[in-house]
KEDRENSE-141066 format. One line per field, with one value per residue (C-alpha): y, z, x. Coordinates in nm, 4 decimals. Each point is the difference from the previous one (the first is absolute). Layout:
<sites>
north <- (Y/...)
up <- (Z/...)
east <- (X/...)
</sites>
This chain:
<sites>
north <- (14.6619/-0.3628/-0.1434/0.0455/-0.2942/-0.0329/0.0148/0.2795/0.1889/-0.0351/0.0789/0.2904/0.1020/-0.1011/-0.2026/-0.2456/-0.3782/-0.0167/0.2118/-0.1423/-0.3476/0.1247/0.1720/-0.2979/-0.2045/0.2188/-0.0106/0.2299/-0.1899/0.0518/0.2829/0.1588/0.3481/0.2213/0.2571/0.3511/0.2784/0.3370/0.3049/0.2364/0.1627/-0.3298/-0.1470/0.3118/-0.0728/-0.3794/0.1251/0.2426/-0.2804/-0.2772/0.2617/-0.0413/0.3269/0.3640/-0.0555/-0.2912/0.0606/0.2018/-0.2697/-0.2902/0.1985/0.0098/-0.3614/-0.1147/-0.2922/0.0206/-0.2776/0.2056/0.1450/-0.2943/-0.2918/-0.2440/0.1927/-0.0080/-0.3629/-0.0639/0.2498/-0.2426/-0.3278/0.2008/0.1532/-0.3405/-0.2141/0.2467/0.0639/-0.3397/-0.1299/0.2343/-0.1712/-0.2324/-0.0285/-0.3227/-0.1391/0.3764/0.0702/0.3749/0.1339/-0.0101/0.3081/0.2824/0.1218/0.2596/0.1008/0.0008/0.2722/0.2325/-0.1634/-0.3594/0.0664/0.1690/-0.3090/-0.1253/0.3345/0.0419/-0.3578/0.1326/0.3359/-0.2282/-0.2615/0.2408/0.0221/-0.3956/0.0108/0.2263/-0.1733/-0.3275/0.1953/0.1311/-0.3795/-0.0763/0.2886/0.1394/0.3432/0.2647/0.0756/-0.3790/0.0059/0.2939/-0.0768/-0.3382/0.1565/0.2964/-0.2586/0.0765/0.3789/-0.1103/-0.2535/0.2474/0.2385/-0.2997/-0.1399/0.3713/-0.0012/-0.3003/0.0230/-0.2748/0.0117/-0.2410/-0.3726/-0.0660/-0.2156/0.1891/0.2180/-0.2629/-0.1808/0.3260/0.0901/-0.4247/0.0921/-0.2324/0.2609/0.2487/0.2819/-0.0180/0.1983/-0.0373/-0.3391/-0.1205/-0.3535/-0.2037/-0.2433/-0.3829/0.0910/-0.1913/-0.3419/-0.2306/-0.3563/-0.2538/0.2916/0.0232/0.2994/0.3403/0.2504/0.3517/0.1126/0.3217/0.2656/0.2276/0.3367/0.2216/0.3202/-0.0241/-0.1333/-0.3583/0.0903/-0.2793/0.1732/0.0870/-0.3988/-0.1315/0.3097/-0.1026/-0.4296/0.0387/0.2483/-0.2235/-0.3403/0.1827/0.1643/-0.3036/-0.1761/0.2458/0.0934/-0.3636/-0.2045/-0.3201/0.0140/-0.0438/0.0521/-0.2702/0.1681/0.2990/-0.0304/0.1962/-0.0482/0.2838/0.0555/0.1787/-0.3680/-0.0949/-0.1056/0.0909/0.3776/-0.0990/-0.0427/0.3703/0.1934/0.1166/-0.2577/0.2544/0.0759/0.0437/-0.2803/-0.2136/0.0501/-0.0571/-0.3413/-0.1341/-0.0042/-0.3176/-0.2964/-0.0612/-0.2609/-0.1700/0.1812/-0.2152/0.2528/-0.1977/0.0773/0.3186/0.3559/0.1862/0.3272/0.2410/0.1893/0.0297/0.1443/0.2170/0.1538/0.0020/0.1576/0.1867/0.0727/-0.0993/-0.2658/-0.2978/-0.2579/-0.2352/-0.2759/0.1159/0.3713/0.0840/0.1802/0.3616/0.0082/-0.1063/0.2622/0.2857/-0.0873/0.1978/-0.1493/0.1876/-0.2644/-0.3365/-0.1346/0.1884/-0.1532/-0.3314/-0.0704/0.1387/-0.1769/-0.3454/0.0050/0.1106/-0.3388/-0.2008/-0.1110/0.1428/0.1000/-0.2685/0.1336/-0.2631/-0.1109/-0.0147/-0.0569/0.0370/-0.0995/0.2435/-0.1012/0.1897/0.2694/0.1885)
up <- (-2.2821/0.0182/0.2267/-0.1271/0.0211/-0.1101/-0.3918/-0.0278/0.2194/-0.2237/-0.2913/0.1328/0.1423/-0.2654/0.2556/-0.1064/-0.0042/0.2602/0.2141/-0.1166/0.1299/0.3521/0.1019/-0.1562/0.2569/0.3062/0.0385/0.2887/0.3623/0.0786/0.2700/-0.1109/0.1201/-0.2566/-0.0492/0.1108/-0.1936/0.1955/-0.0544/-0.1930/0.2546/0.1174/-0.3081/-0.0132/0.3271/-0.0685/-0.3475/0.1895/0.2705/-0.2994/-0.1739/-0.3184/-0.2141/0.0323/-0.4105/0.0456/0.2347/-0.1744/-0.2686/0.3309/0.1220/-0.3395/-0.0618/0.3778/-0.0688/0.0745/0.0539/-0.1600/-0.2920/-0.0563/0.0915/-0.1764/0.1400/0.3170/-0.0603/-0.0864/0.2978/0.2706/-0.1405/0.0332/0.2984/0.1731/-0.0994/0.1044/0.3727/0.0131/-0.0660/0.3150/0.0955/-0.2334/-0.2767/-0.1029/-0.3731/-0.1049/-0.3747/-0.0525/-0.0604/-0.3926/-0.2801/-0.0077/-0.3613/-0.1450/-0.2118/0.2502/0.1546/0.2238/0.2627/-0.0605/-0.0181/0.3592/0.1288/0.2552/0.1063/0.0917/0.1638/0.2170/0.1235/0.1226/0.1469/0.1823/0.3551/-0.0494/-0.0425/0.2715/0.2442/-0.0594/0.0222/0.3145/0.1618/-0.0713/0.1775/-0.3032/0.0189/-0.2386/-0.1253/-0.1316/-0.1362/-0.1654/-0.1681/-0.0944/-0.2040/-0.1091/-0.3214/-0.1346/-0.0472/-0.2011/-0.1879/-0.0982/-0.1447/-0.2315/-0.1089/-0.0971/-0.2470/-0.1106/-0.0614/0.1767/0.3433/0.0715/0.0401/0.3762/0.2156/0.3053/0.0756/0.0210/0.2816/0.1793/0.0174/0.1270/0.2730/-0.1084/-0.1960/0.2312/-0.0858/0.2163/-0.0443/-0.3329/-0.1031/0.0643/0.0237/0.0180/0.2475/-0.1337/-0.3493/-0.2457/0.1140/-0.0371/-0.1035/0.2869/0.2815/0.3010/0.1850/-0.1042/-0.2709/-0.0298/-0.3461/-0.0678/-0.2370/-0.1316/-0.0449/-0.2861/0.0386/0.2762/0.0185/0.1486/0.2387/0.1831/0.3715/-0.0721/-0.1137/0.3547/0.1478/-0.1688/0.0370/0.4078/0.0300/-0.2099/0.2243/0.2928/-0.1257/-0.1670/0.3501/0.2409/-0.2123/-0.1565/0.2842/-0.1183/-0.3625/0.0870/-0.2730/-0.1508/-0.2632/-0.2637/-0.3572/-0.3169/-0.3332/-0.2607/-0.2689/0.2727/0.1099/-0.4117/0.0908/-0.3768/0.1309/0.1835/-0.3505/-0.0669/0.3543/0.2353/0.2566/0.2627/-0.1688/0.2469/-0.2400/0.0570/0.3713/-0.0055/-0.2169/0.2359/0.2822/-0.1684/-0.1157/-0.3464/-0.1201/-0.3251/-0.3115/-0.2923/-0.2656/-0.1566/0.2528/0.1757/-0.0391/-0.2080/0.1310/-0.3444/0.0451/0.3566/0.0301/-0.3000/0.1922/0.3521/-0.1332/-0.3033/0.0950/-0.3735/-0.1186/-0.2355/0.0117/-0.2487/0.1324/-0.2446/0.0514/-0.3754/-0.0147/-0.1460/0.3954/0.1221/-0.2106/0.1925/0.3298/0.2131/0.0975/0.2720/0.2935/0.0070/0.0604/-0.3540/-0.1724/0.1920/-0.1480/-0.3705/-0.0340/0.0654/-0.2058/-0.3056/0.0830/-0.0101/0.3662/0.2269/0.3203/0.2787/0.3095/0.2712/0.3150/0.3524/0.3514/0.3350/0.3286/0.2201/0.2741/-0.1643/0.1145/0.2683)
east <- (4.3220/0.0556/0.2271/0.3214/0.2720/0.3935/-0.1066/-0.2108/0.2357/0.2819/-0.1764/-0.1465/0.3345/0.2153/0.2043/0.3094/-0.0491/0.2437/-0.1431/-0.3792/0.1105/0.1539/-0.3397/-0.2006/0.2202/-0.1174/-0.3569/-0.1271/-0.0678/-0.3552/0.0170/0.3247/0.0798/-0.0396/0.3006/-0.0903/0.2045/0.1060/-0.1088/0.2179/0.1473/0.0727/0.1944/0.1817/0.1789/0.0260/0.1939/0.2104/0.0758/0.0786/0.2019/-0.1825/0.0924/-0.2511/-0.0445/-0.1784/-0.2619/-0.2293/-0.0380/0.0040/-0.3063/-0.2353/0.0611/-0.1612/-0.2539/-0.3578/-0.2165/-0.3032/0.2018/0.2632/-0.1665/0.2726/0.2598/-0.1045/-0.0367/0.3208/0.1346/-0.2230/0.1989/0.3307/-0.0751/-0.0973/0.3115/0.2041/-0.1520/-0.0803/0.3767/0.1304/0.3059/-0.0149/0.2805/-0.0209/-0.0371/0.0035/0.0376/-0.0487/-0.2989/-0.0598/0.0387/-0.2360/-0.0821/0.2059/-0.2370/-0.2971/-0.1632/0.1275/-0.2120/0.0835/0.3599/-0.0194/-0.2355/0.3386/0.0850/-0.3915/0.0703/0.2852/-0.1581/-0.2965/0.2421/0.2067/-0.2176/-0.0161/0.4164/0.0836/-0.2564/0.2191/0.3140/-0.0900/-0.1108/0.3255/0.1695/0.1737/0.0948/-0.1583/0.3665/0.0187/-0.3761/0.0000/0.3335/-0.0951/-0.3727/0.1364/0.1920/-0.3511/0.1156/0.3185/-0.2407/-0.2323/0.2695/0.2082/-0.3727/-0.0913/0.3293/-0.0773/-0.3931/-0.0463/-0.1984/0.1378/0.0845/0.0832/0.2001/0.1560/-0.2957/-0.2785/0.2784/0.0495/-0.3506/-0.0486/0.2355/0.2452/0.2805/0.1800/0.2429/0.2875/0.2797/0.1713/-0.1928/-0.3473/-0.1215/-0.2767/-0.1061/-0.0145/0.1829/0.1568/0.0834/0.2760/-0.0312/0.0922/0.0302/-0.2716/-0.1253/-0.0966/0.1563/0.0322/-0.0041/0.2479/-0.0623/0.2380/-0.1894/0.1446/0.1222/0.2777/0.3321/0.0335/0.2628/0.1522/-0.0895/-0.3466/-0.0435/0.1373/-0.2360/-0.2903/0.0475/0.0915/-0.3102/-0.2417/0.1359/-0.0984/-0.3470/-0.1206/0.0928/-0.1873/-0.3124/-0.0446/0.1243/-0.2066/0.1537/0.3936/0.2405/0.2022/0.1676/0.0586/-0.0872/0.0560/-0.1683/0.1874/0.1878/0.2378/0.0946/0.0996/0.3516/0.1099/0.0111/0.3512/0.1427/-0.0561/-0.0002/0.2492/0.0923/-0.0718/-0.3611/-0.3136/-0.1880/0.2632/0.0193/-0.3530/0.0144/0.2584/-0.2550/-0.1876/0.0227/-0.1510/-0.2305/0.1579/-0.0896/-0.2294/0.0664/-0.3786/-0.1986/0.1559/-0.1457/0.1712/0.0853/0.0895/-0.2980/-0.0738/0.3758/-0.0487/-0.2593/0.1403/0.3343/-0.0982/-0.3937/-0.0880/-0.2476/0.0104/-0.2693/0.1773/0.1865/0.3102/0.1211/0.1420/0.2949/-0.1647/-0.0989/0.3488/0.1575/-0.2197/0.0612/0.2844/0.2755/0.1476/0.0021/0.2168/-0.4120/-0.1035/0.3044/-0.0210/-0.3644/0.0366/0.3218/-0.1030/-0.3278/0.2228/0.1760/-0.2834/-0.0395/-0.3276/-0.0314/-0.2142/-0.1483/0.1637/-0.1451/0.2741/-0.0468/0.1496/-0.1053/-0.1114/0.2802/0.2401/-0.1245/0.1734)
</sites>
């Protein structure tokens, strides 16, 4: 076979340009380690541990690449593999690692979650340097098992942010929120960030906030002593002040806005939100920048958040995912 290169690998792969262009942009260090997969039994307990769901490991397990039998897989996999080990620590300038094909293979659509299970002795090696304890670290990688689940609904496996960070070592799990190390930053400010994320699926109680902020100022102080803290920041639609014209004043969101201060909003060049809170709230997808009103008309309405969202796309207005800070010495 001849040697194979960015091109012929997508071709033979089917890969998206986006993708294409990202591993065309990482060409392999002479003398890179090579990822080395688990056995079976191996991968089982890594998907137990990252609580990726039972009905997914059988087809995890047939799609494992082989450098013999998937050469341009396993090509791929290497280039993965290496700027993810090779960024431990290191969350700088980070963009997300790019699509997957929905319409790929069933191995090519598993190629990240083969680049985890051969990053996790690389991951927990780091963790441990860092004397973090297993309840943290295992918390913080096991995101991959809720990944895995909303990609599987979806079809697509998957287009990553947090898990590539976790499995860095720079996105921990702490208590109600996670956060990564060196996150978004704001213009004119010095000194590190920590990025918070919001995870789904739990109320954003007011207590477990000030649990999880006083217990992240103090782990991001003993286990990253050389990286102090500045400040707090927030990029989500959760910090769109236009949700105080339709919530309770007493809401958790709002409680939870009220913590930062916002960047101004340039309605030009902000993110628009409609979609990313249609599937946060509603878990339904719409790729077009417009969400037509057929698709308002079938979503429930039960919550003040469900009537909040519908109502003020039917008046014409959007949604923006805001960016807010606060400085870590509020913290008590």
């Amino acid at each position: 076979m001849s040697a194979l290169d960015a091109e012929i690998v997508g071709e033979r792969l089917g890969l998206t340009a986006g993708l294409l262009e990202w591993l065309r942009a990482r060409p392999l260090p002479a003398g890179s380690p090579s990822p080395v997969l688990p056995d079976d039994e191996t991968v089982c307990s890594y998907l137990a541990a990252l609580a990726v769901e039972v009905e997914a490991w059988s087809e995890i397990l047939t799609t494992r690449p082989d450098p013999a039998s998937s050469p341009e897989l396993w090509w791929a996999l290497e280039r993965v593999y290496h700027d993810l080990v090779s960024n431990l620590g290191n969350g700088a300038a980070f963009a997300g690692w790019p699509n997957l094909p929905v319409d790929g293979t069933a191995p090519v659509r598993h190629l990240y979650i083969w680049t985890f299970l051969a990053a996790v002795p690389d991951v927990r090696q780091y963790h441990a340097g860092h004397g973090i304890p297993d309840e943290i670290s295992w918390a913080t990688l096991r995101s991959l098992g809720q990944a895995v689940t909303d990609s599987r609904a979806s079809g697509l496996l998957f287009a990553l942010w947090v898990q590539p960070l976790a499995f860095r070592g720079v996105h921990y799990r702490i208590g109600r929120l996670a956060y990564d190390l060196g996150g978004t930053k704001v213009p004119h400010l010095d000194g590190a960030d920590l990025a918070v994320h919001i995870g789904a699926g739990q109320p954003l109680e007011p207590h477990d906030c000030d649990q999880s902020f006083a217990q992240a100022a103090a782990f991001f102080r003993r286990h990253f002593p050389r990286r102090p803290v500045r400040r707090f920041t927030c990029h989500s639609w959760l910090l769109d002040d236009q949700l105080a014209d339709y919530l309770p004043e007493g809401s958790n969101i709002l409680q939870f806005q009220r913590r930062f201060q916002l960047l101004p909003l340039d309605e030009e060049r902000e993110e628009r939100a409609d979609n990313v809170i249609l599937e946060y709230v509603f878990e339904r997808m719409h790729t077009d920048p417009l969400i037509p009103d057929e698709v308002l008309e079938d979503l429930p309405q039960t919550t003040s958040l469900q009537r909040a969202f519908v109502t003020h796309l039917r008046s014409g207005r959007h949604w923006y995912s805001r960016t807010g800070w606060f400085p870590a010495s509020a913290i008590r």
